[in-house]
C-alpha positions as CSV (number, residue, x, y, z in Angstrom):
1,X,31.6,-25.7,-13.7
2,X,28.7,-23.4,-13.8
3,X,26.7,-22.2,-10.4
4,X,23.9,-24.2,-9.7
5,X,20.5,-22.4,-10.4
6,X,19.5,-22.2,-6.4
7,X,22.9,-20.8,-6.1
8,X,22.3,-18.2,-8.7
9,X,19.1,-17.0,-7.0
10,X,20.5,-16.8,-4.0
11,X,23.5,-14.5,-5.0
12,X,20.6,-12.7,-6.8
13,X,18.8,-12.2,-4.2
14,X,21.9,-10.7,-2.3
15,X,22.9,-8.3,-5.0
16,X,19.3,-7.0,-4.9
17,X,19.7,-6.7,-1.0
18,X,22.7,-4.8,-1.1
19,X,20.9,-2.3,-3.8
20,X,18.3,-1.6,-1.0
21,X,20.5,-1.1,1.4
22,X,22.9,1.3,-0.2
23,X,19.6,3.1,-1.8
24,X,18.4,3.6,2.2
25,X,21.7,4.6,3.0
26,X,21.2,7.2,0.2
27,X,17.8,8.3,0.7
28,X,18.9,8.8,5.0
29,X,21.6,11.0,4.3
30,X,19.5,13.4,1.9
31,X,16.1,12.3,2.1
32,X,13.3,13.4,3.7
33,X,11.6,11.2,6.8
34,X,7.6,10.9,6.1
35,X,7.6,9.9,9.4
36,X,8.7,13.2,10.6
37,X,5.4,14.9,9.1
38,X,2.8,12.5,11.1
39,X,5.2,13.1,14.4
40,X,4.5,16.8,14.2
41,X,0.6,16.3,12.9
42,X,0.0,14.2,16.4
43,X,2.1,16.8,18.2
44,X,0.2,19.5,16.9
45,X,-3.6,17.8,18.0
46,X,-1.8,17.3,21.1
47,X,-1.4,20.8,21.4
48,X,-4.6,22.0,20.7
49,X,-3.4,23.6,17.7
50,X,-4.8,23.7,14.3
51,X,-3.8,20.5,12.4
52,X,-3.4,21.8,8.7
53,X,-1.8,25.0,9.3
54,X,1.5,25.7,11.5
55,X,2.2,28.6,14.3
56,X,4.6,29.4,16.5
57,X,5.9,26.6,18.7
58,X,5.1,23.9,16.2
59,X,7.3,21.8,15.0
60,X,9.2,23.1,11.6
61,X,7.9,21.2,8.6
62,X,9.8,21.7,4.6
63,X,6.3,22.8,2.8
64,X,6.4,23.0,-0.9
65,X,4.5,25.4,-1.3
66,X,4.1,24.9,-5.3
67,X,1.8,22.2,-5.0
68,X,-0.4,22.8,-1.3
69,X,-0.2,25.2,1.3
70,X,-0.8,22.7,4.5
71,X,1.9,20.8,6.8
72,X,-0.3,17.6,5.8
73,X,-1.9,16.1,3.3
74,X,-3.5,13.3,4.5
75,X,-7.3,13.1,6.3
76,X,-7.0,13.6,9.8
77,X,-6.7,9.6,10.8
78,X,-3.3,9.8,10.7
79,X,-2.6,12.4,12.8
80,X,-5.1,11.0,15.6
81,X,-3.6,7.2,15.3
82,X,-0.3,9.3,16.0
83,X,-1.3,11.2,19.1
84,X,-0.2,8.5,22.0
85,X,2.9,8.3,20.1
86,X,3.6,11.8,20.1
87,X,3.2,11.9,23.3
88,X,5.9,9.6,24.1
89,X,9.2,10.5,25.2
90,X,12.3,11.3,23.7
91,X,11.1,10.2,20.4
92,X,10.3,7.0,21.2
93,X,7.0,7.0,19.5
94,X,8.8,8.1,16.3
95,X,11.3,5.0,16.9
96,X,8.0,2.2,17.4
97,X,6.9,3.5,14.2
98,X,10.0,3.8,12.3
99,X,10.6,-0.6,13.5
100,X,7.3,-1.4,12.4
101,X,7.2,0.7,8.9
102,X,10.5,-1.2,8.3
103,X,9.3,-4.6,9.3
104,X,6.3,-4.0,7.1
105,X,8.5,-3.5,4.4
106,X,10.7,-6.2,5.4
107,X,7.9,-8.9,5.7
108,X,7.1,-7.3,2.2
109,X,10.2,-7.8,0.8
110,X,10.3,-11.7,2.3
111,X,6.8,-12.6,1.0
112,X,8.1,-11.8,-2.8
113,X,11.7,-13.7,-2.1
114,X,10.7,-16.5,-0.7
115,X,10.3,-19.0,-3.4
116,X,13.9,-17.6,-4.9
117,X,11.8,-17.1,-8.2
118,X,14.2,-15.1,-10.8
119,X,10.8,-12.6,-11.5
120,X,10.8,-11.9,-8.2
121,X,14.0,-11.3,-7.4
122,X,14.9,-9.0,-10.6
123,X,11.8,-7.1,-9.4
124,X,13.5,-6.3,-5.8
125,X,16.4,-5.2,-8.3
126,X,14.7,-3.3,-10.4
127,X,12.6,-1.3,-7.7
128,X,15.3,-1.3,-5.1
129,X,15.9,2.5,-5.0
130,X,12.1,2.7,-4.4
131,X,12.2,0.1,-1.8
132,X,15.3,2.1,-0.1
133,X,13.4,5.2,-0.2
134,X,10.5,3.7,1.3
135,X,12.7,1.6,4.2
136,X,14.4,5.6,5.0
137,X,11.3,7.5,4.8
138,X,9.2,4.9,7.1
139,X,6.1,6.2,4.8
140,X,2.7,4.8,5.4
141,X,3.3,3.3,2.0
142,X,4.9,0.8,3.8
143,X,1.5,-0.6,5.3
144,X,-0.3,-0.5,2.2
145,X,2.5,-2.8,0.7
146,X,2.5,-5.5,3.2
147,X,-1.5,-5.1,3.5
148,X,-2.1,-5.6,-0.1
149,X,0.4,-8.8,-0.2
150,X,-1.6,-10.5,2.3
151,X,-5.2,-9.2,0.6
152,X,-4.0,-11.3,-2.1
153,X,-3.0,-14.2,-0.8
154,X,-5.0,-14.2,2.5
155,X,-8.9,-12.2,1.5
156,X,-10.5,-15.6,1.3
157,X,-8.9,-18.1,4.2
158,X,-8.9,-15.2,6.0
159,X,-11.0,-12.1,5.5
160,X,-10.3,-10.3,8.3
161,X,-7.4,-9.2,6.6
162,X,-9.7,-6.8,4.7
163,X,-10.0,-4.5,7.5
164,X,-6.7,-3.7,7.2
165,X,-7.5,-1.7,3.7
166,X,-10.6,-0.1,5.0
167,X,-8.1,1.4,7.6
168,X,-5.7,2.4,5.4
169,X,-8.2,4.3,2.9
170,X,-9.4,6.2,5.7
171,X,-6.1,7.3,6.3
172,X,-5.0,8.1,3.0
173,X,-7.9,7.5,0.5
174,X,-5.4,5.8,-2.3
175,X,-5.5,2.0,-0.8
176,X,-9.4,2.0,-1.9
177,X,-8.6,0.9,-5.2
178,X,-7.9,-2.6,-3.2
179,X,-11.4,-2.3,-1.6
180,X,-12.4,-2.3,-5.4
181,X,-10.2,-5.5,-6.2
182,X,-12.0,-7.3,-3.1
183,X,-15.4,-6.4,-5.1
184,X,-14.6,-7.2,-8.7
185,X,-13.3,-10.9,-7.1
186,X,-16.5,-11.3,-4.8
187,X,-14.6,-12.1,-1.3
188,X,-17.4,-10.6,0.1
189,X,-16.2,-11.4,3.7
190,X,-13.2,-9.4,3.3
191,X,-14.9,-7.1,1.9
192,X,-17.6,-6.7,5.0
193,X,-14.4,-6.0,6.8
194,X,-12.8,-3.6,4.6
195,X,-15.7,-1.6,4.6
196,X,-15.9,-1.5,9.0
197,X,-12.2,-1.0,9.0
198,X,-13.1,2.0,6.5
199,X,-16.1,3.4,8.6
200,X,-14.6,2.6,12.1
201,X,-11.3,4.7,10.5
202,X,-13.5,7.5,9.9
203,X,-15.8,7.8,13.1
204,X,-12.0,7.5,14.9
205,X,-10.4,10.6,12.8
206,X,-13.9,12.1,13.5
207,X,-13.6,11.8,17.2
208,X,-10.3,12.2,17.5
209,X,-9.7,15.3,15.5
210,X,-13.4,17.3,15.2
211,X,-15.6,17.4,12.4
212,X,-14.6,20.9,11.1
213,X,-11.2,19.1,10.5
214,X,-12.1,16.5,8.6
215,X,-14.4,18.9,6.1
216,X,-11.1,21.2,5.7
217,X,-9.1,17.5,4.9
218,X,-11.8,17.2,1.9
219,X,-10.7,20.7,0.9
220,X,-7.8,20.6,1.0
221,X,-7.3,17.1,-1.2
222,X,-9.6,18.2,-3.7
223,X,-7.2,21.6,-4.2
224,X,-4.2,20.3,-4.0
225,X,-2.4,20.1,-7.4
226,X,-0.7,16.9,-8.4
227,X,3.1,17.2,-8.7
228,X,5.9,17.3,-11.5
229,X,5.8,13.2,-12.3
230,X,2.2,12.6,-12.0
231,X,0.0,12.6,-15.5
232,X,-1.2,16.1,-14.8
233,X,1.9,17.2,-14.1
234,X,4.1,15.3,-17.2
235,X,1.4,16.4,-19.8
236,X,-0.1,19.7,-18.4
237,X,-3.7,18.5,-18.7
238,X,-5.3,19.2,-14.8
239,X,-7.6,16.1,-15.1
240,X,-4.9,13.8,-16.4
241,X,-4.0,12.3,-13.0
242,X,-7.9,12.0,-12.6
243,X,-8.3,10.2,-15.6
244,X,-5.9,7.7,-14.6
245,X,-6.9,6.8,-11.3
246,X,-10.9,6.5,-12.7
247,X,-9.4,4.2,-15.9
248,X,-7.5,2.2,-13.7
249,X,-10.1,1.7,-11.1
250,X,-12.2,0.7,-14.2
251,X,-9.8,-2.0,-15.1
252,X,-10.1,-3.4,-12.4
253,X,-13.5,-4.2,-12.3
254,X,-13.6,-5.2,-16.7
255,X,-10.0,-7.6,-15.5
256,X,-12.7,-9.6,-12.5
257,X,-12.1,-13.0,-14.3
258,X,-8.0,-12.7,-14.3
259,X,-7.7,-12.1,-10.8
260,X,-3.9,-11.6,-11.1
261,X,-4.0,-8.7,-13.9
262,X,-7.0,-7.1,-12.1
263,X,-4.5,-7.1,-8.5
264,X,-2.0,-5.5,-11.2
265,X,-3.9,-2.8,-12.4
266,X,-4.9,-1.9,-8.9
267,X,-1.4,-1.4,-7.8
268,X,-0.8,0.8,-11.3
269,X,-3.7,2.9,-10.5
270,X,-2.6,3.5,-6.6
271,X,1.2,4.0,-7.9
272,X,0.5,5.7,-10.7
273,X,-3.0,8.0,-9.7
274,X,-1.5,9.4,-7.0
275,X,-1.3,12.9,-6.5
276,X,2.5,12.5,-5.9
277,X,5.0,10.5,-7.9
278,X,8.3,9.8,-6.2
279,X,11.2,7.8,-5.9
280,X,9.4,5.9,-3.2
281,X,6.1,5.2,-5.1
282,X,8.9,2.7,-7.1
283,X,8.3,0.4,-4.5
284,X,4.9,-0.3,-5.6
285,X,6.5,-2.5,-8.1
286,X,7.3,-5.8,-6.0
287,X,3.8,-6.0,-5.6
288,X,3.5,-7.1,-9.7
289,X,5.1,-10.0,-9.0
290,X,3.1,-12.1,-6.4
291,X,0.0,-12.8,-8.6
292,X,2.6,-14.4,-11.3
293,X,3.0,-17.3,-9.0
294,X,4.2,-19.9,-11.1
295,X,3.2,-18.4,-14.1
296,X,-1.0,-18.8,-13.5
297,X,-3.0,-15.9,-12.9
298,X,-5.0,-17.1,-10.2
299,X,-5.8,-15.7,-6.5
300,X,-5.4,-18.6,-3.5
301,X,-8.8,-20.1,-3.4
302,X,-10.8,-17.8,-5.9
303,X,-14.2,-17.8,-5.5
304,X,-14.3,-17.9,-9.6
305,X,-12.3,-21.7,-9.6
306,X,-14.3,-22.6,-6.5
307,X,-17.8,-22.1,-9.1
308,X,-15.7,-23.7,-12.1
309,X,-15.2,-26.8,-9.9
310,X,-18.6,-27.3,-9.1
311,X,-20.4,-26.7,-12.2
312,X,-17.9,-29.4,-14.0
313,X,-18.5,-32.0,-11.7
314,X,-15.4,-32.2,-9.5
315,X,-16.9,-32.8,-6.6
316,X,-16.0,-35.8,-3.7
317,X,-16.9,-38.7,-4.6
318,X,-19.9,-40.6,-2.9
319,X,-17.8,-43.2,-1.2
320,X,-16.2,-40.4,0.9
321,X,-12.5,-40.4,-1.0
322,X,-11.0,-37.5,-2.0
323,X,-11.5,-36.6,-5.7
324,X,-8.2,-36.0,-7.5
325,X,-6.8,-32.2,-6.4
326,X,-6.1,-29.9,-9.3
327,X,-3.9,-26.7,-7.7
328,X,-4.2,-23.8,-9.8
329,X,-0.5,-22.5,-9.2
């Protein structure tokens, strides 16, 4: 007698579990920690020292120096958000943020297994070394994942979710291409906080770190070469990589009435126009699967089925019942 289907998922689910965890395992014993890098950008604003160049007494930093010259490549933001941490004793800021990069990626990881679907749980297969690489390296990647799940499911019951994007652009510029997928689906609400989260992100990195910083931040990202697996680096063409993230950014906008294929190009563009392609930028890929949800290619509560319903006459009925409910997934 076979396995019941239930019981199939869930042994699914498991083997794709144990891929993660022996992926991390991997990735710990000769992988890099991202986290490491914001660590010693806080340390050195702490310091007084410059933040995109190292000297004596800093901490040491692996700097390929084929692509960028600099100890960081993100705006300033994230070394300013990392300052009280840094500041902390014995590493203990570097442990807070290594738990909560891994429960983002956790609650991540939970939000696509839930329902047990087999699409879901082959994705967590399929992406797992990305995933292991991403719960080693405690990346800010981690944020974006678990910040884009809940734009998509939460943006219009609750918009306030949509500062949580604006933040993350202003720390790393590539999560904007979610602020674009709030405008081509009209949750304007999320989208007013998207936008403060973006500005009050900004002002902070201002403050935090000095203006002169910030201008050698744009300098320095608008020089810096994209790497081996990027499409600049694959075909040689400089504005490959440029083409792709302006193409996909496009898509997004021309895919506004399929809500779920526009959230899909957005996370192709952010994976796939970003200045470095890696073994962790796999774990992009579980976030193709929530929009699938039961095989419709709807968002929760789009504004697009709310204007369907009322220009075909599906309104409540005049003696106060409830009109029949038609759920779009």
């Amino acid at each position: 007698m076979g396995l019941r289907l239930p019981t199939r998922r869930v042994l699914l689910l498991l083997v794709a579990l144990e891929f993660i965890a022996v992926w991390w395992l991997l990735c710990v014993l000769t992988g890099q920690i991202d986290a490491m890098t914001y660590l010693a950008a806080g340390e050195r604003l702490n310091a007084g020292h410059a933040l995109y160049s190292l000297v004596p007494g800093d901490r040491l930093l692996t700097i390929d120096t084929t692509y960028y010259n600099t100890p960081l490549l993100y705006p300033p933001l994230i070394a300013v958000l990392w300052r009280p941490l840094a500041a902390l004793p014995a590493m203990l800021g570097f442990a807070l943020w290594y738990v909560a990069a891994t429960a983002a990626v956790c609650g991540a990881i939970w939000y696509v297994a839930r329902n047990l679907r087999t699409s879901a749980l082959l994705a967590l297969l399929i992406f797992s070394a990305g995933i292991g690489s991403q719960l080693s390296g405690a990346n800010v990647n981690a944020f974006v994942m678990l910040s884009a799940l809940l734009l998509w499911s939460q943006a219009d019951s609750h918009p306030s979710v949509g500062v949580l994007a604006g933040v993350l652009t202003a720390i790393k510029l590539s999560p904007g291409v979610f602020i674009v997928w709030l405008i081509a689906q009209r949750r304007w609400k999320a989208l007013g906080w998207a936008v403060a989260g973006l500005v009050g992100g900004v002002i902070v990195g201002v403050v935090g770190a000095g203006y002169d910083a910030n201008l050698q931040a744009i300098d320095i990202l608008r020089k810096a070469a994209p790497q081996n697996l990027t499409a600049t680096g694959i075909t040689g063409i400089s504005w490959a990589t440029t083409a792709v993230e302006v193409l996909g950014t496009i898509s997004v906008l021309l895919l506004a009435r399929r809500p779920a294929a526009s959230f899909r190009a957005a996370v192709a563009t952010i994976a796939l126009g970003a200045p470095a392609v890696s073994l962790l930028t796999a774990a992009y890929g579980i976030l193709l699967v929530p929009p699938s949800r039961h095989g419709t290619d709807h968002a929760p509560s789009s504004p697009a089925s709310e204007d369907l319903e009322a220009t075909s006459g599906l309104s409540a009925p005049a003696d106060g019942s409830r009109a029949p409910s038609r759920t779009l997934d």
